[in-house]
Short mmCIF file of the C-alpha atoms (twelve columns), coordinates in Angstrom:
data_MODEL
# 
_entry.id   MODEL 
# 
loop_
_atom_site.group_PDB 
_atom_site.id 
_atom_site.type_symbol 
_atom_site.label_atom_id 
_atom_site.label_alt_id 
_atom_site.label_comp_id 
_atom_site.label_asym_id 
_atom_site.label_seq_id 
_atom_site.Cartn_x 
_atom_site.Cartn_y 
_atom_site.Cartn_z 
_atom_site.pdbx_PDB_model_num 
ATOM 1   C CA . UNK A 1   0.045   -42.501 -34.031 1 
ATOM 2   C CA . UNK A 2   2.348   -40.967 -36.623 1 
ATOM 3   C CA . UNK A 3   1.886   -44.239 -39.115 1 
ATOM 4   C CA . UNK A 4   -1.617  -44.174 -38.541 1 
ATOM 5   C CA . UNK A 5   -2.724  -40.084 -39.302 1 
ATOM 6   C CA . UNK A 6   -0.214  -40.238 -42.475 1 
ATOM 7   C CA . UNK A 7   -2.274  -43.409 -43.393 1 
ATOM 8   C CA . UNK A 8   -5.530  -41.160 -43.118 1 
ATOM 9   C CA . UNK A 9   -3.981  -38.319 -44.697 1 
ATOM 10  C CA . UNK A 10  -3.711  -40.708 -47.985 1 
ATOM 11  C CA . UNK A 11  -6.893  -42.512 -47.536 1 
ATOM 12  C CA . UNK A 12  -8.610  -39.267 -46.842 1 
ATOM 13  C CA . UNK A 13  -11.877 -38.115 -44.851 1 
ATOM 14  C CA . UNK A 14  -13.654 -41.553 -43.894 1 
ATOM 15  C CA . UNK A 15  -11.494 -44.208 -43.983 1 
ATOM 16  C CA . UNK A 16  -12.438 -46.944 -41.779 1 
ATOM 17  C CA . UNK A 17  -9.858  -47.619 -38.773 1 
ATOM 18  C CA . UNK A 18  -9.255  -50.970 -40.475 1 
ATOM 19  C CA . UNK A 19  -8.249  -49.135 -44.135 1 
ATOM 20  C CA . UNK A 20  -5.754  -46.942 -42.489 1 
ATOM 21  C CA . UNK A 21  -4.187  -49.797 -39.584 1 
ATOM 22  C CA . UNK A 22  -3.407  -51.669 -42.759 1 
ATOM 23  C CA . UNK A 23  -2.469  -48.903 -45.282 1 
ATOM 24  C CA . UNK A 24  -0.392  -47.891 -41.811 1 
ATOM 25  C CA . UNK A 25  1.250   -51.549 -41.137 1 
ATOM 26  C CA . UNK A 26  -0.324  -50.930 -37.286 1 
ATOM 27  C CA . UNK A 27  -1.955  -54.076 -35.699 1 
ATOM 28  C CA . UNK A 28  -5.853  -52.381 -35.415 1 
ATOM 29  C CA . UNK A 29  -5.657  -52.433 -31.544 1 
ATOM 30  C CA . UNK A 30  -3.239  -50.081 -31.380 1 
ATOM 31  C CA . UNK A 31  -4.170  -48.100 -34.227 1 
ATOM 32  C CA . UNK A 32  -7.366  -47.614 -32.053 1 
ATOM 33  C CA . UNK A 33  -6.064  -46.852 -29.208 1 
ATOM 34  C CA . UNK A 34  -3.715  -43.978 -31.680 1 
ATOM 35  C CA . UNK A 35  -7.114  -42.732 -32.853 1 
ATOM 36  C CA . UNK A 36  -8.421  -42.022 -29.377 1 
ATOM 37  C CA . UNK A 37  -5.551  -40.415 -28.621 1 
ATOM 38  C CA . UNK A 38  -5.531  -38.069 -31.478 1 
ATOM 39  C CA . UNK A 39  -8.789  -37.412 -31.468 1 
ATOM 40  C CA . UNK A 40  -8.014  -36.159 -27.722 1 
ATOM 41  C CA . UNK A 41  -5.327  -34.141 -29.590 1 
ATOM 42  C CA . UNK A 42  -8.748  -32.591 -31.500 1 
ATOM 43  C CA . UNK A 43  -6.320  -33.843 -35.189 1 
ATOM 44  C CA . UNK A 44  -8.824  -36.329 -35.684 1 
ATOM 45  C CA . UNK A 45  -12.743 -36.211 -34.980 1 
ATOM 46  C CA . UNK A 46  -14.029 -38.449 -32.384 1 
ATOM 47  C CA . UNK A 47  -16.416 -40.432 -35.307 1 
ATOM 48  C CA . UNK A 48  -16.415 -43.787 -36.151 1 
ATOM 49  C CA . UNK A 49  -14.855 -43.114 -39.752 1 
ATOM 50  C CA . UNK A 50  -11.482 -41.168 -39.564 1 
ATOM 51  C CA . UNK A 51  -11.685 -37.781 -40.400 1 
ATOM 52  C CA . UNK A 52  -9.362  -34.801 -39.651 1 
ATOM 53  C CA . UNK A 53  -10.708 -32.176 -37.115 1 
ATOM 54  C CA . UNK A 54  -9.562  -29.509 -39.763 1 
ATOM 55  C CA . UNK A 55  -8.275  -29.830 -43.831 1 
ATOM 56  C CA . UNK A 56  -5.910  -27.529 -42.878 1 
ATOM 57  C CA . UNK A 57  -4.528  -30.630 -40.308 1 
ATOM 58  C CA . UNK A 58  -4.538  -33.013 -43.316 1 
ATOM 59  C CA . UNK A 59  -2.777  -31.345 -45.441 1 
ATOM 60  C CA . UNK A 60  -0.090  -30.451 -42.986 1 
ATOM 61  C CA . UNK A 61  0.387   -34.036 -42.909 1 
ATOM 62  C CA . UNK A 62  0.369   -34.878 -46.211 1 
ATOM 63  C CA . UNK A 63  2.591   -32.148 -47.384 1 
ATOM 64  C CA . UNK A 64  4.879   -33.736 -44.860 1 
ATOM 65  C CA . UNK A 65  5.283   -36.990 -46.550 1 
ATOM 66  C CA . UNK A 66  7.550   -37.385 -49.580 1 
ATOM 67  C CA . UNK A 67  6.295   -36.983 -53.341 1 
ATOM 68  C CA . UNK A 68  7.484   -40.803 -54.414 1 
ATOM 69  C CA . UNK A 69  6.639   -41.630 -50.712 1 
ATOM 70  C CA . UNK A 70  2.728   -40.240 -50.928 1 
ATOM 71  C CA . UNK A 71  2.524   -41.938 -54.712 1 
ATOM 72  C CA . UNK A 72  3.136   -45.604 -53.165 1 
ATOM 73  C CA . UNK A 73  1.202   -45.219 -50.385 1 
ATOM 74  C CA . UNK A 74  -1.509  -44.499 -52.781 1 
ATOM 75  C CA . UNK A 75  -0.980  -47.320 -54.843 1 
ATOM 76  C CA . UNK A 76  -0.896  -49.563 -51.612 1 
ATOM 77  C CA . UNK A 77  -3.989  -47.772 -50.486 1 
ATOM 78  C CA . UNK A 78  -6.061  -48.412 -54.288 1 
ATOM 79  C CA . UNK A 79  -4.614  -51.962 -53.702 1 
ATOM 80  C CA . UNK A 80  -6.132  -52.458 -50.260 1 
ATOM 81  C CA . UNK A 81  -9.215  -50.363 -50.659 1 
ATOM 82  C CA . UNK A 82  -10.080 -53.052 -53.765 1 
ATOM 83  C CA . UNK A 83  -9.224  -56.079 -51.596 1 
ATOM 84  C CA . UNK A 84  -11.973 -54.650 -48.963 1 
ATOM 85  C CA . UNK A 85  -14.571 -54.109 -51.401 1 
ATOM 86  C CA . UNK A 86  -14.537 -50.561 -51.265 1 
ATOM 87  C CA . UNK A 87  -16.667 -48.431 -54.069 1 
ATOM 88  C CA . UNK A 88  -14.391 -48.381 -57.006 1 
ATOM 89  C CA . UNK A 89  -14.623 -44.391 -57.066 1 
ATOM 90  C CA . UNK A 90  -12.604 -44.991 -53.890 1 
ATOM 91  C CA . UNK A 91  -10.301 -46.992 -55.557 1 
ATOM 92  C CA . UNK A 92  -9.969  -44.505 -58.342 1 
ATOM 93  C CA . UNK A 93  -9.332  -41.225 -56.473 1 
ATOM 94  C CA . UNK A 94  -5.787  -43.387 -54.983 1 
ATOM 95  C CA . UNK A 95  -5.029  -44.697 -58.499 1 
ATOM 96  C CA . UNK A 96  -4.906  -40.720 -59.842 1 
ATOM 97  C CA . UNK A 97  -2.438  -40.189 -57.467 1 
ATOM 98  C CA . UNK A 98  -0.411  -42.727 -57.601 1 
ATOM 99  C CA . UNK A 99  2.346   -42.916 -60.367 1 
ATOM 100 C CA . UNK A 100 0.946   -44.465 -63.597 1 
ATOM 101 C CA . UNK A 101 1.982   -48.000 -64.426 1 
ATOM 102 C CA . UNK A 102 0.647   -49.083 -67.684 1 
ATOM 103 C CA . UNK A 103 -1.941  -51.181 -65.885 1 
ATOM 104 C CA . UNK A 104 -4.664  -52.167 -68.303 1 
ATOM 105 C CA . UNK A 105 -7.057  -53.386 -64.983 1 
ATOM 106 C CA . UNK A 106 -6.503  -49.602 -63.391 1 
ATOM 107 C CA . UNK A 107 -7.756  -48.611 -66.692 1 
ATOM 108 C CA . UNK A 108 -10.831 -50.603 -66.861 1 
ATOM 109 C CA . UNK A 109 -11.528 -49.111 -63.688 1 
ATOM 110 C CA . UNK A 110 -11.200 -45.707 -64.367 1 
ATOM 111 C CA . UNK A 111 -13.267 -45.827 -67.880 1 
ATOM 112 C CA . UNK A 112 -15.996 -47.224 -65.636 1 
ATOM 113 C CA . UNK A 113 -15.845 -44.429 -63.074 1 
ATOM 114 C CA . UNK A 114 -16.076 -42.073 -65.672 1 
ATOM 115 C CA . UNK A 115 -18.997 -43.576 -67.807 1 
ATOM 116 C CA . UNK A 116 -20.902 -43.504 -63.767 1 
ATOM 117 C CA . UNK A 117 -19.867 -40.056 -63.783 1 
ATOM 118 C CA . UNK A 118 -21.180 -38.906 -67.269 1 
ATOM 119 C CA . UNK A 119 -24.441 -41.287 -66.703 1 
ATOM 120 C CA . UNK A 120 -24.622 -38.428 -63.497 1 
ATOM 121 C CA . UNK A 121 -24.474 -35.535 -65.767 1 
ATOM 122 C CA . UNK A 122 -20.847 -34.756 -64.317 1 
ATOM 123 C CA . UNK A 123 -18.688 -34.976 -67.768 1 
ATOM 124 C CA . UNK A 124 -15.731 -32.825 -66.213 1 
ATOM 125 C CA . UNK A 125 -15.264 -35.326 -63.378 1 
ATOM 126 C CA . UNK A 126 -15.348 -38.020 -66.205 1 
ATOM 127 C CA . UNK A 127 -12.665 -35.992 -68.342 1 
ATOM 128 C CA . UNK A 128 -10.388 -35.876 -65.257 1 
ATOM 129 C CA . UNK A 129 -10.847 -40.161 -64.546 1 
ATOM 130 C CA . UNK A 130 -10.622 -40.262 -68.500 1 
ATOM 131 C CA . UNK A 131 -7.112  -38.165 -68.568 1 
ATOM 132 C CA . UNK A 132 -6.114  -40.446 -65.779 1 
ATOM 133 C CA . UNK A 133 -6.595  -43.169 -67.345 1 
ATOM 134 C CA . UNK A 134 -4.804  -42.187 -70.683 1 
ATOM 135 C CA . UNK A 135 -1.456  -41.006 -68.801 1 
ATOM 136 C CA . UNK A 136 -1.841  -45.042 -67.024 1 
ATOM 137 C CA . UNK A 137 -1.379  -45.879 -70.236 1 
ATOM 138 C CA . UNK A 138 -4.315  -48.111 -71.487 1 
ATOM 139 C CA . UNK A 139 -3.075  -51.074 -73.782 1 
ATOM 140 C CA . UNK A 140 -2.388  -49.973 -77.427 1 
ATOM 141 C CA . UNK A 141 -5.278  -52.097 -78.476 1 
ATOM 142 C CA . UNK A 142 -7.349  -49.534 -75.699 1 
ATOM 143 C CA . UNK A 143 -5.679  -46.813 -76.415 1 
ATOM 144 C CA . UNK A 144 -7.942  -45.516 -79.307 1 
ATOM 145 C CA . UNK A 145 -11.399 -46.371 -76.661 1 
ATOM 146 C CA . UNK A 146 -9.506  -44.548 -74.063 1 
ATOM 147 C CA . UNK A 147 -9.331  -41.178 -76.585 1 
ATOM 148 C CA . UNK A 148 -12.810 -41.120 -78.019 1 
ATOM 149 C CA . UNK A 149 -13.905 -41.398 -74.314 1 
ATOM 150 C CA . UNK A 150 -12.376 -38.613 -73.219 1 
ATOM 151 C CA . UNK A 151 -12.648 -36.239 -76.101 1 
ATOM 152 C CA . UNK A 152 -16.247 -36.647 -75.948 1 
ATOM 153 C CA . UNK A 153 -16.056 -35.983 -72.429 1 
ATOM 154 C CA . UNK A 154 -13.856 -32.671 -73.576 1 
ATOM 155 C CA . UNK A 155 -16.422 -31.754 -75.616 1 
ATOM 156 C CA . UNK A 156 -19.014 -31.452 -73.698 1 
ATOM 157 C CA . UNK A 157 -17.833 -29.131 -71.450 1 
ATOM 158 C CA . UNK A 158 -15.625 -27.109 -73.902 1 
ATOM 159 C CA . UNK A 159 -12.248 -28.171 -72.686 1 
ATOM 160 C CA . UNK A 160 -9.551  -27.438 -74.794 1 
ATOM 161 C CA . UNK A 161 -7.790  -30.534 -74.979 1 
ATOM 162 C CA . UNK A 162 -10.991 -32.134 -76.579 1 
ATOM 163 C CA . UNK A 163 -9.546  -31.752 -80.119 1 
ATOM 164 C CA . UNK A 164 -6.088  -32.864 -79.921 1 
ATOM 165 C CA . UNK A 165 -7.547  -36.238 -78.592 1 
ATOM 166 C CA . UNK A 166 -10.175 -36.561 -81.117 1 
ATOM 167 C CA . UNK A 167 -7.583  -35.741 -83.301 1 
ATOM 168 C CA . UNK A 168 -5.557  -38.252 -82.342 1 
ATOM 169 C CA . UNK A 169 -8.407  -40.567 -81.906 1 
ATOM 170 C CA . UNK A 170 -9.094  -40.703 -85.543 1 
ATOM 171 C CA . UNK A 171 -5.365  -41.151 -86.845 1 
ATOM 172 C CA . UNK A 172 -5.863  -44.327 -85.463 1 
ATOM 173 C CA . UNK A 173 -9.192  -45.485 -87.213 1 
ATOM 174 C CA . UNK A 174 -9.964  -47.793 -89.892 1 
ATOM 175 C CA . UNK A 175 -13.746 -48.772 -89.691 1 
ATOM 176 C CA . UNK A 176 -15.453 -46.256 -91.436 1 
ATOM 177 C CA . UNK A 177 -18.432 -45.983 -89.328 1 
ATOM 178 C CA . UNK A 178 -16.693 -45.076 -86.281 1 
ATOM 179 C CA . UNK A 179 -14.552 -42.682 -88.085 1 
ATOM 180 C CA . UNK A 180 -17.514 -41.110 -89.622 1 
ATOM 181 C CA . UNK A 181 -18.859 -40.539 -85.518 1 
ATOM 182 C CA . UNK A 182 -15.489 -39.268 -84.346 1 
ATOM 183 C CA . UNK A 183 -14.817 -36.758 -87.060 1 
ATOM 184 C CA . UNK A 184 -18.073 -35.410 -86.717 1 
ATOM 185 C CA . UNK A 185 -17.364 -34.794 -82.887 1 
ATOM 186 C CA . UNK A 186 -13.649 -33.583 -83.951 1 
ATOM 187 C CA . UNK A 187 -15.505 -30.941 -86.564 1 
ATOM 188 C CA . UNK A 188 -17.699 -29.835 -83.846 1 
ATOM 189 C CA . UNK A 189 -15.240 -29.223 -81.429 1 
ATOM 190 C CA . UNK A 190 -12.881 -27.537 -84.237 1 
ATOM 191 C CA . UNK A 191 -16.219 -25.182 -85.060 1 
ATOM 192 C CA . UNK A 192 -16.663 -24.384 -81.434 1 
ATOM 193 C CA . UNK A 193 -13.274 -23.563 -81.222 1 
ATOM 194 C CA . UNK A 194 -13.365 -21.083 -84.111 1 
ATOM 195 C CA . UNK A 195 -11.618 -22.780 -86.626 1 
ATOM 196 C CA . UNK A 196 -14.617 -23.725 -89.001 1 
ATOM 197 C CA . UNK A 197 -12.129 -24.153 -91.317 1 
ATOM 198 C CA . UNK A 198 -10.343 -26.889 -90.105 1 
ATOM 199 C CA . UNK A 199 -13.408 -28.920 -89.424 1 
ATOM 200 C CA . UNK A 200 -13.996 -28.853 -93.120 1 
ATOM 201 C CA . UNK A 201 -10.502 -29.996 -93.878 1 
ATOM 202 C CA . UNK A 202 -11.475 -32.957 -90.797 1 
ATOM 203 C CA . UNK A 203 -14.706 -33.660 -92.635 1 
ATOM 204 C CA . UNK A 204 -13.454 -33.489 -96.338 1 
ATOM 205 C CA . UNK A 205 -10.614 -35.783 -95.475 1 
ATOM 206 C CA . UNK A 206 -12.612 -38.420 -93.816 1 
ATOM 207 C CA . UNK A 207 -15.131 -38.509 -96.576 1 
# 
C-alpha cells in the first residue's frame, strides 16, 4: 500500500492502477487489492483512475518522499507513461520534474507540448514546457530553436525573461533573415520593457 500511494503521489490524479503497480514495482493484483484498501482508508477515491480523496493527502505523501528520490521516480514514471502510450503532456509534466539530463528526445517532446499549448492560446504554459526544455539542455545545434521558442513565448505574455533569451538567441545567428525576425521580437520586447533605447542599439546593430 505504501509503494503503491507514493507511486500515485508522482503520477498524480488519474493514473491508471496499471501506471502506478509498475511505477510502484507491485504485481497489479496486489496493488488492487492496496487500492481497495485505501480507498476504505477514504486516501484514495473509490474510482477507476487513482485519485487522492484530498490534495492535501497527496501532498503529505509526496513531501514525504526524498528530493533525488521524487526526481527518479519521475523520470521512471515519464519513461513508463511513454512506453504505455500515454498523451505526451503526461509524459511532459514527469520530465519537468525530474532532474534534467541533456536528453535531446525529452526535448523534442517538450517543444511539441508547447507549440500544442500556444496553438491553444495558452503561451505561459508553453513558456514553462519551453524553460523546461532549455534547462534539459537541448543539443547545441537546438539550442538556438529552443531560445527563439521560448522568447517568443516570453513575449507574449510580458515575461521578463523574454529578452535575455532573445538576446541570447541572436548572438548565435548567422542567416540574416532569421536574425532580421528575432531582433525585431528582441526590439519589441526591449520597447515594452522601457528601454526604447536599447532596441535601437538591437536594431542598428543587426542592420
Amino acid at each position: 500500500a505504501t509503494a503503491l500511494v507514493r507511486a500515485v503521489a508522482v503520477l498524480g490524479d488519474g493514473a491508471s492502477l496499471a501506471e502506478a503497480a509498475r511505477l510502484g514495482d507491485v504485481p497489479e493484483e496486489e496493488a488492487a487489492r492496496a487500492a481497495d484498501l485505501l480507498a476504505g482508508l477514504a486516501i484514495l477515491k473509490p474510482a477507476e483512475r487513482l485519485e487522492f480523496a484530498h490534495p492535501i493527502v497527496r501532498e503529505a505523501v509526496y513531501s514525504d518522499i526524498g528530493s533525488h528520490e521524487r526526481a527518479e521516480a519521475h523520470a521512471a514514471a515519464a519513461a513508463i507513461l511513454a512506453a504505455r502510450g500515454a498523451s505526451e503532456e503526461r509524459i511532459a509534466a514527469q520530465i519537468t520534474e525530474a532532474e534534467p539530463a541533456g536528453d535531446a528526445d525529452r526535448v523534442d517532446l517538450l517543444r511539441r507540448v508547447a507549440a500544442e499549448a500556444l496553438a491553444r492560446g495558452a503561451p505561459a504554459a508553453a513558456a514553462a514546457w519551453l524553460r523546461r526544455a532549455l534547462a534539459e539542455p537541448p543539443p547545441a545545434p537546438t539550442r538556438l530553436e529552443v531560445l527563439l521558442e521560448l522568447g517568443s513565448a516570453e513575449l507574449r505574455v510580458a515575461a521578463p525573461g523574454a529578452v535575455d533569451h532573445l538576446a541570447a538567441a541572436v548572438e548565435l545567428i548567422q542567416e540574416p533573415e532569421l536574425l532580421t525576425r528575432c531582433v525585431r521580437l528582441l526590439a519589441l520586447s526591449l520597447t515594452m520593457g522601457g528601454e526604447a533605447d536599447r532596441a535601437v542599439e538591437a536594431l542598428e546593430s543587426a542592420i
